[in-house]
N, C-alpha and C positions, 0 to 999 in steps of 0.2 A: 694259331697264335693270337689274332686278334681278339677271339671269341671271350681266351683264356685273360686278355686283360681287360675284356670289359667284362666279365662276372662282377670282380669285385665292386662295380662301378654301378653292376643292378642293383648288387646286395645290398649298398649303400642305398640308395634310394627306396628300394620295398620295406627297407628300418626305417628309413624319414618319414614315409608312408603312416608304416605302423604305431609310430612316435605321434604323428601329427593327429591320426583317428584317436587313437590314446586319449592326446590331448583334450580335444575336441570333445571325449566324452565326460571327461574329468572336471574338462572347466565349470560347467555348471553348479557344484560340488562345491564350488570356492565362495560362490556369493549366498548360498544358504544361508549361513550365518547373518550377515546380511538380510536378505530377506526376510527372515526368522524375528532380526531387531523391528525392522518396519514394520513387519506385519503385529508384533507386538506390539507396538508406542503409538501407531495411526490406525491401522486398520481393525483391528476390535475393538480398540474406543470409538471409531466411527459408525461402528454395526452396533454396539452397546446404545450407543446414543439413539440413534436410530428406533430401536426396538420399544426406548425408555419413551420417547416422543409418542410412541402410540399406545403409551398406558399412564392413568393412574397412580404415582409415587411418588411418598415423601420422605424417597432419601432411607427411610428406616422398615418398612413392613415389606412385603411382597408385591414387586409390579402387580397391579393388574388390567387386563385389556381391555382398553377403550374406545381404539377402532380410531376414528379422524375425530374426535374429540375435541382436543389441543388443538388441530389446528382451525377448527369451524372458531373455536373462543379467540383465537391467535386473530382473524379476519373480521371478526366481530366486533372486537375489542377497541376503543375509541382511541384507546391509551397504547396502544398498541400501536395502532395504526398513523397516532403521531409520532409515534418512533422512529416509524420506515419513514414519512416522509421529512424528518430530520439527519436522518440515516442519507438519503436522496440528498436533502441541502449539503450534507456534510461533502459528499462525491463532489458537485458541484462547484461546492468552494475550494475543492483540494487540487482539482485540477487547472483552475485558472489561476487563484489568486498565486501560492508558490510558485507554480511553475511558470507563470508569466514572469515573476518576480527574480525568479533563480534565472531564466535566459536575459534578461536586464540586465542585471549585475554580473553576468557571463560576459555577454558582449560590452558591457560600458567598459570592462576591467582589462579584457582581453589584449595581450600584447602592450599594454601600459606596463612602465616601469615597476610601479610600483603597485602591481595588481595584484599579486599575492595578497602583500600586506594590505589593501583595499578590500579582498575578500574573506579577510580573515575575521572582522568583526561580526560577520556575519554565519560564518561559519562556526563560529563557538557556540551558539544554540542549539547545536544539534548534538555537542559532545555531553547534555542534561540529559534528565531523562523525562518522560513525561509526566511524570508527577510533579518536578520543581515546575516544569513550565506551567503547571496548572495553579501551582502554589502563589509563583511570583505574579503570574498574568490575576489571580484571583486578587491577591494584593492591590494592583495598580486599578482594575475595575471597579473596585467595592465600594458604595457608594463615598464613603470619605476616604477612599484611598487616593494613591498618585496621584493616577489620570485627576479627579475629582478635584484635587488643591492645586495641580498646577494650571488648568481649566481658570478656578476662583481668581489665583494667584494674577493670572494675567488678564480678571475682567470678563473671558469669555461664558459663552452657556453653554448649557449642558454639565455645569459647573456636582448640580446634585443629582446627576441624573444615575438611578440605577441599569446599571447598563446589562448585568445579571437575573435581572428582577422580572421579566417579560420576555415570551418566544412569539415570532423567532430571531427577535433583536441578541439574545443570549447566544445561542448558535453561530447566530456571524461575527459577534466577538471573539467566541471561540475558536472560532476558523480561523480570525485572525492572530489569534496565540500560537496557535499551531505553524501559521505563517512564518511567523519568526523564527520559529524553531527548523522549520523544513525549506526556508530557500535558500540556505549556504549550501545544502548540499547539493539541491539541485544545481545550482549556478558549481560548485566543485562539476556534475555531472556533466554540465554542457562544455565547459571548459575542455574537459576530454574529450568530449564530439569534435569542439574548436582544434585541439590540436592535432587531430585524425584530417582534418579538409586539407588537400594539397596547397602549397602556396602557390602554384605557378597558373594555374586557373585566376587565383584572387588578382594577382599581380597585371594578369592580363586584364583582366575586367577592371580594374582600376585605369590602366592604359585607354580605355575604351570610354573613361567615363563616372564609369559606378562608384559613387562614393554613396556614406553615410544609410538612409532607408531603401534606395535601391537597391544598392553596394548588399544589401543585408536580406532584402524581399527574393532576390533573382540570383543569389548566389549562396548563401550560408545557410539560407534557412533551409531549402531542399536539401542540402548535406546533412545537415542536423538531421533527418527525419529517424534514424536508427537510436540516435541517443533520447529524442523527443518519446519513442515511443516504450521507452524502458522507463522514462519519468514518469510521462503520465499514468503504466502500467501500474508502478510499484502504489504512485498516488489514490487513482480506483481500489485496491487492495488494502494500502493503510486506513482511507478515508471508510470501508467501509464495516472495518471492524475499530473503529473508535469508542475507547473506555476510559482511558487511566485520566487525560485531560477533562472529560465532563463530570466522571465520576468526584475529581477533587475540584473543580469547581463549580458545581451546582448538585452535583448528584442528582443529576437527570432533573433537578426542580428548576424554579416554584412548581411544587406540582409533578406533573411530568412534561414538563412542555419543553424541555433540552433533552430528554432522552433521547438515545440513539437504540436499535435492535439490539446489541452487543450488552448497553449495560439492562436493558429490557431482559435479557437474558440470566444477565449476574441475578437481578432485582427478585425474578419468580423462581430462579432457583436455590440462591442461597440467605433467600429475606422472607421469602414467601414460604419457601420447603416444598417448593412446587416442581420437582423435576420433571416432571412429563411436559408441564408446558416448557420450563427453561428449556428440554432437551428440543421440543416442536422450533423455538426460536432458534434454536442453535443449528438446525439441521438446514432451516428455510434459511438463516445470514452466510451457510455453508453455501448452497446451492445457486443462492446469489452472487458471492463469490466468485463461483467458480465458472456462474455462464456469463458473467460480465468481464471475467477476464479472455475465456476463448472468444466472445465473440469480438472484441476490442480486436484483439491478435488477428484474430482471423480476416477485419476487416483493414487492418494494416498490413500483412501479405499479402490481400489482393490488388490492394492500390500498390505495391511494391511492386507489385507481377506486370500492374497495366503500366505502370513507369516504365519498367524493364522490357 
């Protein structure tokens, strides 16, 4: 009698069985398509690119191979080589200036009444895109613009100074364009780390004492560390394929002396018809990319690991 009522109760379960292998082989099956889109839109433009970096063409006749070519002229290359290290300043100023500025305006606002609207004005520079900030900020720079008559206007110097006209004085101008543009959202970002910290740690520590730089050195800022490290991530990343702002105000000039790798890129292979080197730059600003980002990562889960 027992046996006879737990049959059904096998049979149920060698079909769940059977149902679950099923599944299991099937699922795969499902993200093909998937797969199929990616491997179309990323990964054979990136082996295309690749193959193009090590030959000869412009764009219209037949690759042909050239072997390390591109890149001996890429390392060579004087004009080149101010690029990367504008490409470098660029990194440099992306991660301090904004993000120092967006955790500022995070903590000054934070929990103030009216901090929303305190951060709002700051935050509408990022709802542009980076063409007007290059258009507007070109405006206020140029030798008789804004900056230049309100300078005059109040008596100070620097009144005619071209502030576009010379690297790598043009560069940290730009940096500072881009500033404006990028620390609302940063200061948005931290804002959300701020309202992720428990209050009752704060509340204690304030019991204790800690107000103001301390209050903020010994208690906020280690909490911050998850939000901090998405900031500065995304900043590494933006700062190091920069175009649309240099290209519309200076267009990598006088000269080349504001160029960055990115528009170094655009410049030899849609100005020049030089695809083998644009593809060489393109592959080398790829590869930078991508080992400045793991190793960034890599070296903020280890310090996460030795905190933990």
């Amino acid at each position: 009698m027992t046996s006879l009522m737990e049959r059904p109760t096998v049979t149920r379960k060698l079909s769940a069985d059977r149902s679950a292998r099923t599944g299991a082989r099937t699922a795969p099956l499902f993200g093909l398509p998937a797969v199929g889109v990616v491997a179309l839109l990323l990964y054979l433009p990136f082996l295309w690119t690749t193959y193009v970096s090590f030959t000869d063409y412009d764009g219209l006749a037949s690759p042909v191979w050239s072997g390390l070519t591109n890149y001996k002229a890429m390392f060579s290359d004087p004009d080149l080589v101010g690029a990367l290290t504008n490409t470098l300043l660029w990194v440099v100023g992306m991660v301090t200036l904004p993000v120092v500025l967006g955790l500022l305006i995070a903590v000054m606002t934070y929990g103030h009444k009216w901090g929303t609207w305190l951060r709002l004005p700051f935050l509408l520079p990022y709802a542009i895109s980076g063409v007007a900030v290059g258009v507007i900020w070109g405006f206020v720079l140029q030798p008789d613009g804004a900056l230049g008559q309100a300078l005059g206007f109040f008596g100070l110097p620097g009144a005619n100074t071209g502030w576009l006209q010379s690297g790598p004085g043009n560069t940290l101008m730009m940096i500072v364009a881009v500033t404006w543009q990028a620390a609302g959202v940063n200061a948005l970002l931290f804002v959300v780390g701020l309202q992720s910290i428990p209050g009752e740690p704060l509340e204690a520590a304030r019991l204790d004492g800690a107000e103001g730089f301390r209050l903020f050195w010994h208690h906020l800022w280690p909490q911050l560390r998850p939000i901090t490290t998405v900031v500065i991530g995304l900043s590494i990343v933006g700062s190091l394929k920069t175009f649309d702002v240099v290209w519309v105000m200076t267009q990598g000039g006088p000269g080349t002396s504001s160029e960055t790798l990115a528009l170094s890129m655009y410049k030899e292979t849609f100005v020049l018809n030089d695809y083998g080197q644009g593809a060489a730059i393109a592959l080398f600003l790829s590869l930078v990319t991508f080992a400045a980002s793991i190793l960034y990562l890599r070296y903020q889960l280890g310090e996460s690991r030795e905190q933990g």
